[in-house]
N, CA, C and O atoms as CSV, one atom per row, in Angstrom:
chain,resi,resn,atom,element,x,y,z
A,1,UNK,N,N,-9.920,4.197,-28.591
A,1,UNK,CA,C,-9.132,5.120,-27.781
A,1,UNK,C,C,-9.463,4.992,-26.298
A,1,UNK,O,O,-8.618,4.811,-25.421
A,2,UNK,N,N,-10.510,5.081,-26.145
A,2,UNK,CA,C,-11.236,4.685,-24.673
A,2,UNK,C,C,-10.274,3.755,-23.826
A,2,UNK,O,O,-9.520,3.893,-22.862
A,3,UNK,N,N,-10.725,2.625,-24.766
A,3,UNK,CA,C,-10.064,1.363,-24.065
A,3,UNK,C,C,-8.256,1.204,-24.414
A,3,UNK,O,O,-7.466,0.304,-24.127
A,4,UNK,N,N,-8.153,1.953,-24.835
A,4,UNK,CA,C,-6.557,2.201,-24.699
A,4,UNK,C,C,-5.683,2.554,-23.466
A,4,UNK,O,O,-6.231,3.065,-22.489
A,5,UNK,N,N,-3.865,2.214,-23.466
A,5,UNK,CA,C,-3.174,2.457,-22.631
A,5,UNK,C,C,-2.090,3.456,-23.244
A,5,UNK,O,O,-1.156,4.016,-22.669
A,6,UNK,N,N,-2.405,3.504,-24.305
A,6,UNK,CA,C,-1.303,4.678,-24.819
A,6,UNK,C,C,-1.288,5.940,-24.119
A,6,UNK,O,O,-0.102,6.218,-23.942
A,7,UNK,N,N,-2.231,7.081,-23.504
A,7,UNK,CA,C,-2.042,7.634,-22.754
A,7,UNK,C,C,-0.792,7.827,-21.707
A,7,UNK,O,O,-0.042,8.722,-21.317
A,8,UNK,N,N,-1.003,6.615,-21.523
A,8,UNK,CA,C,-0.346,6.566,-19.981
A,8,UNK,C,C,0.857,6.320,-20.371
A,8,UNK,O,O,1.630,6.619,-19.460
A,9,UNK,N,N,1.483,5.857,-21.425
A,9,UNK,CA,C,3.016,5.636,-21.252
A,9,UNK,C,C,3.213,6.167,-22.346
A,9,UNK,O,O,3.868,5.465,-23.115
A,10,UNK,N,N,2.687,7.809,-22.986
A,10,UNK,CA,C,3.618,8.349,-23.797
A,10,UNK,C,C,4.140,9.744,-23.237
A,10,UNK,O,O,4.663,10.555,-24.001
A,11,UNK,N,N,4.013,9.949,-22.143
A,11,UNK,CA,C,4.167,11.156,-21.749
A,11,UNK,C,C,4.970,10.808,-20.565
A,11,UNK,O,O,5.181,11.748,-19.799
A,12,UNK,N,N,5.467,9.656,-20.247
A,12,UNK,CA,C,6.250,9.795,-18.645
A,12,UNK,C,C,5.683,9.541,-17.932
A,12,UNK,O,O,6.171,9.721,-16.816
A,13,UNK,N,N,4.363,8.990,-17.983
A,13,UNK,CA,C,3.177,8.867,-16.710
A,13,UNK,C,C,3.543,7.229,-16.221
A,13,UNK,O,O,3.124,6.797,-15.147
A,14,UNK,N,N,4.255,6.517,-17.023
A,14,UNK,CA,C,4.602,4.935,-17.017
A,14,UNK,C,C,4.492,4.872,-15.041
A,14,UNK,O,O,3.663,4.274,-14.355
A,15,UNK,N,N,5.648,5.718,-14.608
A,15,UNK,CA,C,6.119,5.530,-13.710
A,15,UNK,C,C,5.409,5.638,-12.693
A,15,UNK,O,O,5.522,5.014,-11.637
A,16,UNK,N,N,4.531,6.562,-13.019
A,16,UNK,CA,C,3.259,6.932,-11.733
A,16,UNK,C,C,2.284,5.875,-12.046
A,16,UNK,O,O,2.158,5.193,-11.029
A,17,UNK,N,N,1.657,5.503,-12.843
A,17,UNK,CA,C,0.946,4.542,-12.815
A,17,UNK,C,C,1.112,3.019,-12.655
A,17,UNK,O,O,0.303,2.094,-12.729
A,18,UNK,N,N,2.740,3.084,-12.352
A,18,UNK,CA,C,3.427,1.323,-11.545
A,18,UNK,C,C,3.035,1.780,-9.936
A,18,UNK,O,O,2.458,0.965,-9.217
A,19,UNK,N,N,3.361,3.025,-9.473
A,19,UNK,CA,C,2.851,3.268,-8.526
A,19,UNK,C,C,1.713,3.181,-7.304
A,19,UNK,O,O,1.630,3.144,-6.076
A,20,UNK,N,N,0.940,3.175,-8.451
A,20,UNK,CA,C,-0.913,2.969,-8.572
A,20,UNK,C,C,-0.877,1.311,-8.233
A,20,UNK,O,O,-1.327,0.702,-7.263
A,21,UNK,N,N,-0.280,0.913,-9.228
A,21,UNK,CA,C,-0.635,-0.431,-8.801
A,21,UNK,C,C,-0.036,-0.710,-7.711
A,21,UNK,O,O,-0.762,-1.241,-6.870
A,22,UNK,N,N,1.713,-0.439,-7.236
A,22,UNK,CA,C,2.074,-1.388,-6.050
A,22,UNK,C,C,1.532,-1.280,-4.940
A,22,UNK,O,O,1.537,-2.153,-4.072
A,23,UNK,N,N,0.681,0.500,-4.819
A,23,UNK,CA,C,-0.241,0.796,-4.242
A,23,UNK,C,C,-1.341,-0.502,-2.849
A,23,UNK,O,O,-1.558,-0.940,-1.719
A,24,UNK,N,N,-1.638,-0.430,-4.452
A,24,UNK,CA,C,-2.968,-1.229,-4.190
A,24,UNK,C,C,-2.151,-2.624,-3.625
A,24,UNK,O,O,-2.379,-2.885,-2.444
A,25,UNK,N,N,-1.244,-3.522,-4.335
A,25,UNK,CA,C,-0.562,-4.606,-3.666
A,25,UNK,C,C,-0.607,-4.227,-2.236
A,25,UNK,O,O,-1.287,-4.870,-1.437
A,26,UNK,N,N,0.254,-2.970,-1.816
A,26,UNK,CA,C,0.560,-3.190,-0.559
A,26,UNK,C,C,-0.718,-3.104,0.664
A,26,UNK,O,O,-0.928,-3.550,1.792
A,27,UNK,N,N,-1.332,-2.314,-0.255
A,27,UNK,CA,C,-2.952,-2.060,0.843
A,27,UNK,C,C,-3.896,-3.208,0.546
A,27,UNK,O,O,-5.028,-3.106,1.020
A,28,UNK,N,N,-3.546,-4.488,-0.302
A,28,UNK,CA,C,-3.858,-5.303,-0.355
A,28,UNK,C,C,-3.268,-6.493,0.802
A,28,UNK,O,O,-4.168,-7.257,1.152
A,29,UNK,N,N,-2.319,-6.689,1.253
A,29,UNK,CA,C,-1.733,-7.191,1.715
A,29,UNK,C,C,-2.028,-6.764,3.140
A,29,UNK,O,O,-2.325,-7.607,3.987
A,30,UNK,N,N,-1.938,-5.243,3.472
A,30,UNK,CA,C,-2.263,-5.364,5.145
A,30,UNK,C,C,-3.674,-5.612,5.393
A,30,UNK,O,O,-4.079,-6.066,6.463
A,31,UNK,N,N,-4.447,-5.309,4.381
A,31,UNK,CA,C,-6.152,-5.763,4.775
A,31,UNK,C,C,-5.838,-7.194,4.453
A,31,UNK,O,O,-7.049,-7.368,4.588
A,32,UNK,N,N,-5.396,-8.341,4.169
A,32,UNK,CA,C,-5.113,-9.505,4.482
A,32,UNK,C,C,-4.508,-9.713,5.456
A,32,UNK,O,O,-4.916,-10.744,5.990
A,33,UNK,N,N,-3.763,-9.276,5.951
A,33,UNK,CA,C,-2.823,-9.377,7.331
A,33,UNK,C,C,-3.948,-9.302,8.671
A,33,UNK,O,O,-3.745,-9.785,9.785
A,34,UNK,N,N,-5.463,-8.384,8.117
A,34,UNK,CA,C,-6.254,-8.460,9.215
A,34,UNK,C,C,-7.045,-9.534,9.003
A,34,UNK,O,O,-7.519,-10.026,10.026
A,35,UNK,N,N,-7.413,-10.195,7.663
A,35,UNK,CA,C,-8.666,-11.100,7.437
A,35,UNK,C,C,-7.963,-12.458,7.603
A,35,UNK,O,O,-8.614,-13.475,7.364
A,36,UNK,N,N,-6.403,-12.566,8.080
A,36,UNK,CA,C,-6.012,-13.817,7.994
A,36,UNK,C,C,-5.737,-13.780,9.367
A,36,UNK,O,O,-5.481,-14.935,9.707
A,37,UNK,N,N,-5.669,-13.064,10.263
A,37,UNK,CA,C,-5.115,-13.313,11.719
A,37,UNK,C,C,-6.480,-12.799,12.418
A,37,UNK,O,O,-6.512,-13.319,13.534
A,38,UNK,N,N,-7.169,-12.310,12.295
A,38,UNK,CA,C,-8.803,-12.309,12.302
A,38,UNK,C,C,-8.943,-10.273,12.266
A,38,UNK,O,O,-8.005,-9.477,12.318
A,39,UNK,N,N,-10.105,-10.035,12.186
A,39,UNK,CA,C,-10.293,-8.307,11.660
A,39,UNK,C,C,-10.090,-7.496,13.049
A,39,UNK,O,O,-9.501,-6.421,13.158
A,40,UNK,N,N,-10.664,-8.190,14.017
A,40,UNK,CA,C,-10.307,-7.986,15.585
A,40,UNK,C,C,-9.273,-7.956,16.368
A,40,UNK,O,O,-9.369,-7.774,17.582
A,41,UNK,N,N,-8.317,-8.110,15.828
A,41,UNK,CA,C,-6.953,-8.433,16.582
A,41,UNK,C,C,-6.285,-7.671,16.988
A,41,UNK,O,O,-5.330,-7.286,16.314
A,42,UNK,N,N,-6.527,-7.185,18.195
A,42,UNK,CA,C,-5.360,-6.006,18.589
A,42,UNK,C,C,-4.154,-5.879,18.728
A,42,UNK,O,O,-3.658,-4.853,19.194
A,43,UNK,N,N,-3.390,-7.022,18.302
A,43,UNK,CA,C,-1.882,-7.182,18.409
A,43,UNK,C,C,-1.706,-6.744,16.882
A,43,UNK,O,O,-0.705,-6.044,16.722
A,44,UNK,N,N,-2.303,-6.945,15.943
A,44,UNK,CA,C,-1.981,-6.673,14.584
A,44,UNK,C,C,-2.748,-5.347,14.656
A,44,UNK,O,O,-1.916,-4.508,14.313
A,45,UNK,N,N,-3.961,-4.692,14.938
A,45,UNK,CA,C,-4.381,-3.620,14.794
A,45,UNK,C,C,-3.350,-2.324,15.831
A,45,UNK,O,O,-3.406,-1.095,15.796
A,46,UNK,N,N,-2.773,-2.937,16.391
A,46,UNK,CA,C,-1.753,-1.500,17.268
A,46,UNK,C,C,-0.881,-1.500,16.465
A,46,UNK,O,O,-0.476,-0.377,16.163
A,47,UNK,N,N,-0.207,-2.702,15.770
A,47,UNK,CA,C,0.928,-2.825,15.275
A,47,UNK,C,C,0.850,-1.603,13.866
A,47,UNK,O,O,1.673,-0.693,13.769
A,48,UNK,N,N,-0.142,-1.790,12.997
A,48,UNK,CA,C,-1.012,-1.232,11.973
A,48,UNK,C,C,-1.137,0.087,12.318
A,48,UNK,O,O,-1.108,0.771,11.295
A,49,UNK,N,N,-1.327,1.074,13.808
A,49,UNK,CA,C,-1.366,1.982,13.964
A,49,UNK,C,C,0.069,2.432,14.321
A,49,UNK,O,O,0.464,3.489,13.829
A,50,UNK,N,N,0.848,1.756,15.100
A,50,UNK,CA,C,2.054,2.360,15.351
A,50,UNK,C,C,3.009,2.661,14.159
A,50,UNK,O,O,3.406,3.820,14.030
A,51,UNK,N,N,3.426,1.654,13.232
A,51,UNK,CA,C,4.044,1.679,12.261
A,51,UNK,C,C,3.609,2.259,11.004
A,51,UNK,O,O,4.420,2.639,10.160
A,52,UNK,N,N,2.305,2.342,10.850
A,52,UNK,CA,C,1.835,2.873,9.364
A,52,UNK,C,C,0.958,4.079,9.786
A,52,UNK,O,O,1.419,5.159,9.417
A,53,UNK,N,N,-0.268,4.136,10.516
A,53,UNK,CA,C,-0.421,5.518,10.906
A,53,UNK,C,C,-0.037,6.800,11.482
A,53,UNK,O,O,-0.240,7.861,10.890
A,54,UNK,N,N,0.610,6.706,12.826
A,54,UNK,CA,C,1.176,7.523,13.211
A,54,UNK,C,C,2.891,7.377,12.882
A,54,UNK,O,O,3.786,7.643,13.684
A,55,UNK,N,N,3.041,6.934,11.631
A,55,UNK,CA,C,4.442,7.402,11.068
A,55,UNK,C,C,4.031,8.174,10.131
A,55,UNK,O,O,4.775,9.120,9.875
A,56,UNK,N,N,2.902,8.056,9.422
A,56,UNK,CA,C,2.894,8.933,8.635
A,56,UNK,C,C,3.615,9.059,7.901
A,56,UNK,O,O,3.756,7.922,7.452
A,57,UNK,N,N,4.656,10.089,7.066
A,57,UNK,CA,C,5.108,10.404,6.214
A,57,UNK,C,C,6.596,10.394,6.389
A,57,UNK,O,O,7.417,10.546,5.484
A,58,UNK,N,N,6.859,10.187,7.723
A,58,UNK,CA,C,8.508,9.884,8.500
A,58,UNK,C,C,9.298,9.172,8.067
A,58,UNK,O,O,10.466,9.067,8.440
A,59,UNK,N,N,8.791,8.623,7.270
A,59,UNK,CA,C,10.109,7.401,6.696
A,59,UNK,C,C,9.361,7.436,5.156
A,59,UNK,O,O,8.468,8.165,4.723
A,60,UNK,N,N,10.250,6.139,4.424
A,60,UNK,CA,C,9.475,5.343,3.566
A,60,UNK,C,C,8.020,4.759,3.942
A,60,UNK,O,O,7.616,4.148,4.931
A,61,UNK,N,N,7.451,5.151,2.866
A,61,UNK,CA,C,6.074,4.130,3.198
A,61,UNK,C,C,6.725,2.782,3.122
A,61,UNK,O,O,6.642,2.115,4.153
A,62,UNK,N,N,7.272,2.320,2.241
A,62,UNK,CA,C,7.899,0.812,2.209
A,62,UNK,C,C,8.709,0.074,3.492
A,62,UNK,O,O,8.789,-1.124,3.767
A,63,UNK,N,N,9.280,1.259,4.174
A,63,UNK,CA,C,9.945,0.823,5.213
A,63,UNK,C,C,8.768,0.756,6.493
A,63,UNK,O,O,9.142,0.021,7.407
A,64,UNK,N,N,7.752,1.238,6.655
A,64,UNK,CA,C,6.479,1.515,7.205
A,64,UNK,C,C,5.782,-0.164,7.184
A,64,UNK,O,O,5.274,-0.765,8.131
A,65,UNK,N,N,5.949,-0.570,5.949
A,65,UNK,CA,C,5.160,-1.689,5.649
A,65,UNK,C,C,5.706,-2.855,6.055
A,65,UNK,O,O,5.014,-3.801,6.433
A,66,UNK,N,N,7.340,-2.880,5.993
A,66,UNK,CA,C,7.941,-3.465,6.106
A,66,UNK,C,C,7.746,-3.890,7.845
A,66,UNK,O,O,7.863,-5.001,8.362
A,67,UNK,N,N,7.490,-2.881,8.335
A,67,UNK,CA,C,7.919,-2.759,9.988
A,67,UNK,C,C,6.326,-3.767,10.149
A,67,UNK,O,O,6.124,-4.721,10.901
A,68,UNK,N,N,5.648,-3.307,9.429
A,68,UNK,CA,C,4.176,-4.195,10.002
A,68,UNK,C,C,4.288,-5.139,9.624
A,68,UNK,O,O,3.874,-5.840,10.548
A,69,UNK,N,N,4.680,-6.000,8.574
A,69,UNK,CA,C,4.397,-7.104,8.356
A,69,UNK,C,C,5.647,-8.106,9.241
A,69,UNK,O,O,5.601,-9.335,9.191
């Protein structure tokens, strides 16, 4: 039972837990966006604050991500 996934997709939870993962894809992807153009980079680190931090909750997060990459 432990090591089971039945939990999660008998109650409707399917959907929140695809979530979880694309999650992580996308916050995977902008911490690559810093380790591939270097961690220092202030053209990618303003960009990272304008579009995804101080938007905050204003739009889509997807459209947020979209704008940074």
């Amino acid at each position: 039972f432990q090591w089971g996934f039945g939990h999660i997709f008998a109650g409707g939870y399917a959907a929140g837990y695809y979530s979880y993962k694309w999650e992580e894809v996308l916050s995977a992807d902008a911490f690559f966006m810093f380790v591939d153009n270097g961690i220092y980079n202030d053209e990618i680190a303003k960009r990272f604050l304008q579009e995804i931090l101080c938007r905050g909750g204003s739009r889509p997060a997807m459209d947020s991500f979209k704008a940074f990459a």
